[in-house]
N, C-alpha and C positions, 0 to 999 in steps of 0.2 A: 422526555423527547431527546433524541439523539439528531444532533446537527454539525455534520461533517463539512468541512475546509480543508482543501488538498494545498499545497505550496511546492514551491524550490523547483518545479520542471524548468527545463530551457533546453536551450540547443547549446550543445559540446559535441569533441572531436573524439574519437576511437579512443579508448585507453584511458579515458580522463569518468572524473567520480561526480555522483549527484547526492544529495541527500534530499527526500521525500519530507513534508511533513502533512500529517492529516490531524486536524486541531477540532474538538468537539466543546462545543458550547452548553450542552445539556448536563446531568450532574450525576449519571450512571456509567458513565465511559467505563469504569474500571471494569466491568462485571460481563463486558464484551469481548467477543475475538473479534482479532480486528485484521483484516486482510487487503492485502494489495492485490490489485488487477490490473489488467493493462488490455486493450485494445488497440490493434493496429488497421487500419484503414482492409477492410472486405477481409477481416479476419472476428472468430468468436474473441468475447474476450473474457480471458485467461486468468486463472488465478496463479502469484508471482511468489507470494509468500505470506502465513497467515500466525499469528502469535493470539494465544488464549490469555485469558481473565487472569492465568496463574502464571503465565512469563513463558509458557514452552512453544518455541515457532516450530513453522515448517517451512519447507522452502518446494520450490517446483523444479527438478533436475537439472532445467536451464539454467540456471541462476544461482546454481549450489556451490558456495567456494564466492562467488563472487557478491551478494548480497546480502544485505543482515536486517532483518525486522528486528524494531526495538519497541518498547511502549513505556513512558513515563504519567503515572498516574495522576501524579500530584498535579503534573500540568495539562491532564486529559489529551493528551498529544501520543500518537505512535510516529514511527521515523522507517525511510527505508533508507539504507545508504548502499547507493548503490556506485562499487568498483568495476575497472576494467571494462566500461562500458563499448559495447560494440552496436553497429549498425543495425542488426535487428532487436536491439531492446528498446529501438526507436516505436513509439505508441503515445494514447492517453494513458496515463494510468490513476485508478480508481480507487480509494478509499472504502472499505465495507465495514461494518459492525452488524455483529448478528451473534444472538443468543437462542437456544430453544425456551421456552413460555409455555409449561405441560406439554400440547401438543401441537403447539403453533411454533412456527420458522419466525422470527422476529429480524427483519435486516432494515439497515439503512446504507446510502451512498452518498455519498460526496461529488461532485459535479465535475473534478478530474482537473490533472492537469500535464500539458504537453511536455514529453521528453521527445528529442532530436538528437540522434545520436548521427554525427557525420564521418564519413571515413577517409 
């Protein structure tokens, strides 16, 4: 069972850096991609940046240059750290893990936590 915890959201100024943490308490984290999302209030929400079981991220154009997904196994933890923050990276943002299972989609989510980005 995968059970995700998001951490480090708060409110900061334009320009100033966050670091993300999403911490899983089950004992298969590694074998998961693990992806940030973000919603912002009457908007879908977004995938921000996703890193696989093997270490290769991706990133979502908005955020390219300026954010970095990481994943540390040993501590079942991934990280976003997020530079250069501006006023629309203001959202929830959501922790995901999900694997294919044959032919089943396998995800979990974490309950999110607020960034404020002010300008």
């Amino acid at each position: 069972q995968v059970q995700l915890v998001e951490s480090g959201g708060d409110y900061v100024h334009s320009g100033e850096s966050l670091r993300l943490s999403c911490a899983d308490s089950g004992r298969l984290f590694s074998i998961y991609t693990i992806g940030w999302y973000r919603q912002a209030p009457g908007n879908q929400r977004e995938l921000v940046a996703s890193i696989t079981a093997g270490g290769s991220p991706n990133y979502a154009p908005f955020v390219q240059g300026r954010f970095t997904i990481s994943r540390d196994n040993t501590k079942k933890t991934a990280y976003l750290q997020m530079n250069s923050l501006r006023p629309d990276d203001t959202a929830v943002y959501y922790c995901n893990a999900a694997r294919i299972v044959g032919a089943t989609w396998e995800d979990y989510w974490g309950q999110g936590t607020q960034v404020t980005v002010s300008s």
